[in-house]
N, C-alpha and C positions, 0 to 999 in steps of 0.2 A: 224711753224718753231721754236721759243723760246718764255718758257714761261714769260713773261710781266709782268709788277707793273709798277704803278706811284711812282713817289718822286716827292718831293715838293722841289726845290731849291730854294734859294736863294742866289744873287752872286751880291756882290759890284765889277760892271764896272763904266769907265769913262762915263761922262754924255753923246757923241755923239756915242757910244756903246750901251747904255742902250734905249735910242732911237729908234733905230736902232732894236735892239732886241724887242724890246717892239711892234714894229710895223709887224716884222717877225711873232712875235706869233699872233698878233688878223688876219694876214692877210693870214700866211699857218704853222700854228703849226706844222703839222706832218714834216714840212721841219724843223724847228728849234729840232723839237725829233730828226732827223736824223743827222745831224749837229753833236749833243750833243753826240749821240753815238757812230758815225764815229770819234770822238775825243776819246772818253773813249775808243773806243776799240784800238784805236791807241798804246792808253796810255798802257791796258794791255798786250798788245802783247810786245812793246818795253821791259816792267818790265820783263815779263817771259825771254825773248832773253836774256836779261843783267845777268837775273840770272843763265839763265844756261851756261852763259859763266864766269862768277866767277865762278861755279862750276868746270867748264872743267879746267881753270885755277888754281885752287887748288888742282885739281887730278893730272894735268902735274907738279905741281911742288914740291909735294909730294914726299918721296924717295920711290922709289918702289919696290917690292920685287922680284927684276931680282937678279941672281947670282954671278952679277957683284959688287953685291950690299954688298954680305959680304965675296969678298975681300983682 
């Protein structure tokens, strides 16, 4: 499907989070990978979305070169 690499993170949680995580990964990693992904990809999609709505937003309010335009 896509190709894969480990990273090595590190992430200061609260202490009954870190716990919590901590017992996630010795008990079913691949669920804490999926978690971590399903969040990042969350993340990239919303960023793209946002961006290209400043975009579209910067093209609407640009003045355009309609007829009307010079007037």
């Amino acid at each position: 499907m896509w190709n894969t690499r480990s990273v090595q993170l590190n992430v200061r949680l609260p202490n009954e989070i870190a716990a919590e995580a901590e017992e996630v990964q010795r008990s079913d990693p691949d669920f804490l990978s999926r978690v971590i992904q399903y969040g990042l990809t969350r993340r990239a999609i919303y960023r793209r979305l946002r961006e290209a709505e400043a975009r579209e937003r910067r093209v609407m309010e640009s003045p355009g070169d309609s007829a009307s335009s010079y007037a």
